[in-house]
Structures are given as C-alpha cells and as structure tokens.
C-alpha positions as CSV (number, residue, x, y, z in Angstrom):
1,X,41.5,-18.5,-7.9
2,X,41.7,-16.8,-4.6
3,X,38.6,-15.6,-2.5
4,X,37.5,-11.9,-2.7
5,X,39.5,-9.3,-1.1
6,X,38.3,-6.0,0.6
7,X,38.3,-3.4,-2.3
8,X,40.4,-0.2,-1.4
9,X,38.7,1.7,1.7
10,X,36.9,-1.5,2.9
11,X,36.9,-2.3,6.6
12,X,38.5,-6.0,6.7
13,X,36.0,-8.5,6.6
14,X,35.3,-10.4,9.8
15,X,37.6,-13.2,10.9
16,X,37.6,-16.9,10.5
17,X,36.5,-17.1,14.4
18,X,34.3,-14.4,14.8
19,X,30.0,-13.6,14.1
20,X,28.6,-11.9,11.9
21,X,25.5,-11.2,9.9
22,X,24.4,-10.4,6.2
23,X,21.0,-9.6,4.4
24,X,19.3,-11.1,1.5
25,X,16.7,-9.6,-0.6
26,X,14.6,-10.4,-3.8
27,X,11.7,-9.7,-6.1
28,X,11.9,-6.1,-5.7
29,X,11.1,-3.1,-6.5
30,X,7.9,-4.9,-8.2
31,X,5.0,-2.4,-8.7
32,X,7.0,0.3,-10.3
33,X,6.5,3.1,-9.6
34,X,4.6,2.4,-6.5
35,X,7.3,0.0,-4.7
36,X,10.3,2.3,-4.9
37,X,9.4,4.0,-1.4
38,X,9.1,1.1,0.0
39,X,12.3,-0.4,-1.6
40,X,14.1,2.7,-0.3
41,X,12.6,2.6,3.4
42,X,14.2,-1.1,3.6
43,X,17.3,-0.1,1.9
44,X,17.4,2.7,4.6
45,X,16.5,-0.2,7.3
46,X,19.5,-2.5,5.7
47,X,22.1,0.6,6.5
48,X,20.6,0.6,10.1
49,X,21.8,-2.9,10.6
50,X,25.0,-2.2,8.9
51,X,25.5,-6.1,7.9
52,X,28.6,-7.0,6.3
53,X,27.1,-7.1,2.6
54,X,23.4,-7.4,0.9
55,X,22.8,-9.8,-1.5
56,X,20.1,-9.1,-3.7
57,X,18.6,-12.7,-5.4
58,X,17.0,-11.0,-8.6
59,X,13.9,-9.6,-9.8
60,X,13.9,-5.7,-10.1
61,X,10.7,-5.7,-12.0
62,X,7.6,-7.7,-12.2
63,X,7.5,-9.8,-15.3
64,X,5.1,-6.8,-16.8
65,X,6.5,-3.8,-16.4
66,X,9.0,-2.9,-19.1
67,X,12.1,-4.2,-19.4
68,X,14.0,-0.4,-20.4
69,X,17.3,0.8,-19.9
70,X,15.7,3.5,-18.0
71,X,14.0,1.2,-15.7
72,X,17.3,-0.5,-14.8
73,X,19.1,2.9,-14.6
74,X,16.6,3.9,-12.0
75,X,17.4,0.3,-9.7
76,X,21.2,0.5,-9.8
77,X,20.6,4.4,-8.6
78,X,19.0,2.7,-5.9
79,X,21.5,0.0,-5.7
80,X,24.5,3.0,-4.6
81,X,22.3,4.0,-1.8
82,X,23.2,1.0,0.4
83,X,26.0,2.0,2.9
84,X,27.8,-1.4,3.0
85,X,28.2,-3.7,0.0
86,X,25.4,-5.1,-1.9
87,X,25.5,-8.2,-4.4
88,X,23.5,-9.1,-7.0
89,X,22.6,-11.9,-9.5
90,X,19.9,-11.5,-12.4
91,X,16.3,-12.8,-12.7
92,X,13.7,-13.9,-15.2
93,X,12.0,-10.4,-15.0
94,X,15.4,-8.5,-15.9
95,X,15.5,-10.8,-19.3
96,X,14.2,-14.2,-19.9
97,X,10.3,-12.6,-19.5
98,X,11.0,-9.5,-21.7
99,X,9.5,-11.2,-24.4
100,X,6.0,-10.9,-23.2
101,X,4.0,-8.0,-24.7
102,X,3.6,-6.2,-21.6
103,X,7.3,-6.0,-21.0
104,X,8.1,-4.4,-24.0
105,X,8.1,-7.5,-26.5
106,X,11.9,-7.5,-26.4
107,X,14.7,-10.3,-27.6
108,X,15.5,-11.8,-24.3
109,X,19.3,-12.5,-25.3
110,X,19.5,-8.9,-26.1
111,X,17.8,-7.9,-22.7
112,X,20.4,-10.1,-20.7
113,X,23.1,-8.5,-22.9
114,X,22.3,-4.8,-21.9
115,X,21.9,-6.6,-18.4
116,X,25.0,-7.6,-18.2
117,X,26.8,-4.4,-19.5
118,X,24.8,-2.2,-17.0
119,X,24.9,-4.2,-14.0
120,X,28.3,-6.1,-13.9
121,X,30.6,-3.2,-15.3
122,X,33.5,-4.3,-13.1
123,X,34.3,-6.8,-10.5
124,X,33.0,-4.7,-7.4
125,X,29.9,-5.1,-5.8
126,X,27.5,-2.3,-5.5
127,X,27.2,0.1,-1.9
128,X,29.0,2.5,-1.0
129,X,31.3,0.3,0.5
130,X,32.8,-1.7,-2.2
131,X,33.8,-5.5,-2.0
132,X,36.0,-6.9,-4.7
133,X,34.0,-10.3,-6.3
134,X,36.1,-12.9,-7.9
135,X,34.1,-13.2,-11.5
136,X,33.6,-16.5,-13.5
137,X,34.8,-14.4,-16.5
138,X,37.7,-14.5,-15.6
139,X,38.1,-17.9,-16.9
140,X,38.6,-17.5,-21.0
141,X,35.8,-20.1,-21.2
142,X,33.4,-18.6,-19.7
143,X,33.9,-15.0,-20.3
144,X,30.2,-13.9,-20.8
145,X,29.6,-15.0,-17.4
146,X,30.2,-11.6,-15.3
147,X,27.4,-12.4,-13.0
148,X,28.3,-15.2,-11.6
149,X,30.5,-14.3,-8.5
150,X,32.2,-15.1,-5.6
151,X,34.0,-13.9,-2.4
152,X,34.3,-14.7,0.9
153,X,33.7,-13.9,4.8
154,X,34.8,-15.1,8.1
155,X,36.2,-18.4,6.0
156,X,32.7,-19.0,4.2
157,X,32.2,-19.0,0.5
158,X,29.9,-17.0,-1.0
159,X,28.8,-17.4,-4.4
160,X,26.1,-16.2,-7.1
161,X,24.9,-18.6,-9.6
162,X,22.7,-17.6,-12.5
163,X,19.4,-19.4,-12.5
164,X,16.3,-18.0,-13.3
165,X,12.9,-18.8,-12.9
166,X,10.6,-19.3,-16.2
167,X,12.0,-22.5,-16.5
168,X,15.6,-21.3,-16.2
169,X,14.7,-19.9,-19.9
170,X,14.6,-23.8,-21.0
171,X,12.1,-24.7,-23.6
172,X,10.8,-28.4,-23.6
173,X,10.2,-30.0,-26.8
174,X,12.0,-26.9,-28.7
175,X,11.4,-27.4,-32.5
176,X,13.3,-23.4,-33.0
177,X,16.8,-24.0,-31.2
178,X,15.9,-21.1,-28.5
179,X,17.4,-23.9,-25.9
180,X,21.1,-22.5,-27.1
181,X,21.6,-20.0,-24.4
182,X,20.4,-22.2,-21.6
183,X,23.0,-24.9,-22.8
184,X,25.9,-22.5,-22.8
185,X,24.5,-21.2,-19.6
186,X,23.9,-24.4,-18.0
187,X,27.8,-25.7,-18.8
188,X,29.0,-22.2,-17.1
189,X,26.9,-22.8,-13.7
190,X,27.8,-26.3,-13.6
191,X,31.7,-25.4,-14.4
192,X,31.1,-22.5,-11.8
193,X,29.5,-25.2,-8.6
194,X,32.6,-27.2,-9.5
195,X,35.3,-24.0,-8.9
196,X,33.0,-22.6,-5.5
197,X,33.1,-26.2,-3.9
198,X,36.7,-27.2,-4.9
199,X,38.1,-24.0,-3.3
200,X,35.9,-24.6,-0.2
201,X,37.2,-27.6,0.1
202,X,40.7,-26.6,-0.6
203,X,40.6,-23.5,2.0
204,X,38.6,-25.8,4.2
205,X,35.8,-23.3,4.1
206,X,33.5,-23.4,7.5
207,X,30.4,-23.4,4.9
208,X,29.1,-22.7,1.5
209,X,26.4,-19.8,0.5
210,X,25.1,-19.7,-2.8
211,X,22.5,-17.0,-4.0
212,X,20.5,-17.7,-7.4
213,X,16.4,-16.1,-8.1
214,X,14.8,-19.2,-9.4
215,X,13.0,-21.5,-6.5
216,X,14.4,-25.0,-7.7
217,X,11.5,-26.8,-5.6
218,X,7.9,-25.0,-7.0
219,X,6.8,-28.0,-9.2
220,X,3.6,-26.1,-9.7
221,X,5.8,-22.9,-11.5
222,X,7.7,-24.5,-14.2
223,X,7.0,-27.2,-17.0
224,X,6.3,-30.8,-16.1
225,X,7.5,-32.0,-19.3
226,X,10.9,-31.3,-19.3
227,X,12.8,-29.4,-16.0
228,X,15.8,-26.8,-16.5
229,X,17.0,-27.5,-13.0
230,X,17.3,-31.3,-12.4
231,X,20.9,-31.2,-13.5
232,X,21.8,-28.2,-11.5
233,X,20.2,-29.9,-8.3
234,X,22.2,-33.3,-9.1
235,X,25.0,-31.2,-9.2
236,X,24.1,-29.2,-5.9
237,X,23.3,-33.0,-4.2
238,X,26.6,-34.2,-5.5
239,X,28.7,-31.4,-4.2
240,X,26.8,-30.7,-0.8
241,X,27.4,-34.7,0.4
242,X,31.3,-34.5,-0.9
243,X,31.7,-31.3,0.9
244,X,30.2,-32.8,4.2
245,X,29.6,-28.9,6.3
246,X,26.6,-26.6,5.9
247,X,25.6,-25.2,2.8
248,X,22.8,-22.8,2.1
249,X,21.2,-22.0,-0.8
250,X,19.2,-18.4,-0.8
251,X,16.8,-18.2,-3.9
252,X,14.0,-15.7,-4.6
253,X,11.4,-16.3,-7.3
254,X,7.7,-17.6,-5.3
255,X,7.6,-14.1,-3.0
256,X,7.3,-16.1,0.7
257,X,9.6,-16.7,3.1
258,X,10.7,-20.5,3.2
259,X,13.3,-22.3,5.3
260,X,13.5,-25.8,4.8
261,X,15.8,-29.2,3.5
262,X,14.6,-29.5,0.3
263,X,17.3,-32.5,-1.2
264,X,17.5,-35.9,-0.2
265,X,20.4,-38.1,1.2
266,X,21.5,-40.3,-1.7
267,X,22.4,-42.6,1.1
268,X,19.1,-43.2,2.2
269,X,16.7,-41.6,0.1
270,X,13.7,-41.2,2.9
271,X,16.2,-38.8,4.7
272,X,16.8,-35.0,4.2
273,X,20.4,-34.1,3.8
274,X,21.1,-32.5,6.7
275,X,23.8,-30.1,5.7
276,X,21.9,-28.5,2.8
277,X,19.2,-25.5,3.8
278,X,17.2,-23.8,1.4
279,X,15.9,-20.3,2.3
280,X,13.7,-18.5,-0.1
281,X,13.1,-14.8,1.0
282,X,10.2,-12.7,1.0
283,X,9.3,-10.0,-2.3
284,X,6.9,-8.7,-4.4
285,X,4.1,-7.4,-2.0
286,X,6.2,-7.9,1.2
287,X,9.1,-6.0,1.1
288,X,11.2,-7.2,3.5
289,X,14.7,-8.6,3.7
290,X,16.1,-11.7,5.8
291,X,19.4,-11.2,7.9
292,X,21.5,-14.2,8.1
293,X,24.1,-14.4,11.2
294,X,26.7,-16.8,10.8
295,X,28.6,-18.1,13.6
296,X,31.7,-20.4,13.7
297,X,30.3,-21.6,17.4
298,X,27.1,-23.3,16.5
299,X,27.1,-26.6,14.3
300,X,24.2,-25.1,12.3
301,X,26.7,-22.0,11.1
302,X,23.8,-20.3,9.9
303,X,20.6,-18.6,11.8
304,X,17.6,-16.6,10.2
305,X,15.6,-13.7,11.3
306,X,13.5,-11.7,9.7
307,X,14.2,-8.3,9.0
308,X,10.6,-6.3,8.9
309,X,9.8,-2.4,7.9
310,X,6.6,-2.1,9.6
311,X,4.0,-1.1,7.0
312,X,6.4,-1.9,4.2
C-alpha cells in the first residue's frame, strides 16, 4: 500500500531532502474539567509552531473520570482546533479501564467500539488541515483495525500502533476468556509492524516513527506474571536490526518525559541498539508537548526539544 498523501487543500509535505519538525502529545486533558484550559493554551501554542502534524499518543481522560460519549465529544471538539494535522491512537483510559467503578463500570469492548466509531470515522487525520492516513482496515483481515495508521513525511514512515497500557488489556492466568480481544489485537499489530517496516524498506525510507500510549519498559506498571508486550518488543527488536536506520518509538502512558535506548543488540546483548530511541512524553499534571525535528543531514535523523506553556 502506498504512503499517505496530502488530503485535498493540504500544503505538500516536506521533501525527501529537506527539515522539518512535528509535535507529540499524550495523557491529556486529565483532570476534567480542570485541564481543558490548559489543554487548549498548548493546543493554541502547537498552532504557533505550525509543525507539519501532531500526534497525540492516547489518554484523553484519567482512568477515573467517566468514560461517556459526551466526554469524548468534548476532546475531538478540541481535536478540530489544531490548525495543521493532528493524529491520534487510543489509550487504556479511553477503554481498557472503563470497567472500574469510577469510570462508569462500563464493558470495555463496548467502550473501544464507540471509540472507534467516534474517533476514526474516515481515513483523515484530525486539524484543520487534513492529512490522508493509510488505515490497517483496509486489509479485509484486519478491518476492525481503523486506528492503526500510517503516512509519511520527508521519506519517513510514520505509523500508529495500538497498545495500551493496563497490561495491553492482557489478563495473566485468565480462567474467563477476557484474553480474546488482546489475541485478535495482538495478530493485527504484529501483522501491522510487518506492512510499516516492509514498505520502509521497500521505499528505502530515511527512518521509522511509530506512536503507541503504553510505556513498554515500566516493569513496576504492569503484571509480573505474565507480560502483554514481550512479543510486540521481539517484534520491534527483530524489525529495528533488519531495517538497519533510525527508528523511534513515541509512547505516553508513565506522564514524564523520557529519551533513552531501551532494547538490546541481539548481537551482543550488553549493548543498546543504537538505531532504536524510545521517547515517552510528558502528561497528566504537565501539560506540555515535545517537538521532534527531523533532518536528512544528521545521522541521528531525529532531535527533541521540549515544547513548554509556561504555567501550564
């Protein structure tokens, strides 16, 4: 499948030779009703910046605040302020926690259902601006799958890839078959890593992006017995060597801004692997964003820099 395209009335996206910068967001609006000024003094900070797209990395709610139809109405009116494109792929908060009393005691399958109807409508991103996202769903197999997208920009690929945090929904030692949906789930992100790095490599892609909410690397978050993401990251490892150039992985989920190497070499197991950077933005209390330049000129592709509201 081809890349994303500029949707009608788009500005062309940068070229293969040339800089330039995006934003990436998470694990916000939290407090509700408190945060939304603060959400919308950053979104009015993003537009000041005028990067080529957002990417919001999930979490429009804090795991107690209801999970409503109304509440999520009120976030994608706030989603249509941002003046240039803005992404965005689900978090625990938006379904997998709904359960909990406090968010309204609601069927989590049913939760990602209305999700997915309210959120992923079409194959455009959200802003003002539109940009046209290629959609997994597109593949018969895997036609539940709206959220997971991609696109690209200045010969990088971009990609969302639905993992959440709370376990990545996956119950050890499940006596009640609630582990269906993370199967089902797990075959489509697995299937999906396979498509993003196979066109990479095919369009011999400068570098890989790929946006998810759950931080893979918290041991202390998720169960000990029995991890949800040791697959994905064997797949991530496995695709990041073959593919030999940079590839960064932007997750939300633990609320602090983290830049690190999180994966070993296979090769030699006491080494990072070099080309694979995890960043983990800031949310919940800190409302800030991260701008991410990239630029075919330096052998890193990719550099950070924090993008502060003061008093946000």
């Amino acid at each position: 499948m081809a890349g994303a395209r500029p949707a009608p009335g788009r500005p062309g996206a940068p070229s293969s030779a040339s800089t330039f910068s995006f934003v990436a967001l998470g694990d916000m609006p939290y407090s509700l009703p408190a945060d939304y000024g603060r959400f919308e003094k950053l979104i009015g900070a993003i537009n000041q910046q005028r990067p080529t797209f957002s990417v919001h990395v999930g979490d429009i709610k804090s795991g107690s605040t209801l999970c409503t139809e109304e509440m999520y109405g009120k976030v994608l009116t706030e989603f249509k302020t941002f003046e240039q494109p803005l992404v965005y792929t689900p978090g625990d908060n938006e379904w997998t926690d709904c359960n909990r009393p406090k968010a309204g005691s609601y069927d989590p399958e049913e939760r990602l259902a209305v999700v997915r109807k309210m959120f992923f409508a079409d194959h455009n991103s959200f802003g003002k601006t539109k940009l046209a996202l290629t959609s997994q769903a597109l593949d018969p197999a895997f036609a539940a799958y709206v959220e997971n997208n991609r696109w690209t920009a200045g010969n990088v690929a971009f990609a969302t890839v639905h993992l959440v945090g709370s376990n990545n929904n996956f119950v050890p030692n499940d006596a009640k078959g609630q582990n269906r949906e993370f199967y089902e789930r797990q075959r489509a992100n697995l299937a999906w890593l396979d498509a993003v790095f196979a066109e990479a490599t095919a369009q011999k892609r400068l570098g890989v992006v790929l946006f998810t909410q759950a931080d893979m690397f918290n041991p202390a978050k998720d169960a000990k017995d029995a991890d949800g993401f040791s697959e994905i990251l064997g797949a991530l490892t496995r695709h990041a060597v073959a593919f030999g150039r940079p590839v960064l992985l932007v997750n939300g989920d633990s609320h602090r801004l983290i830049l690190d190497k999180p994966l070993l070499n296979p090769a030699s197991p006491k080494q990072v692997l070099q080309n694979f950077t995890r960043l983990q933005v800031p949310g919940e209390a800190d409302v800030q964003a991260v701008r991410i330049t990239v630029d075919p000129g330096q052998p890193a592709l990719f550099s950070v820099q924090e993008l502060v509201v003061l008093g946000n």
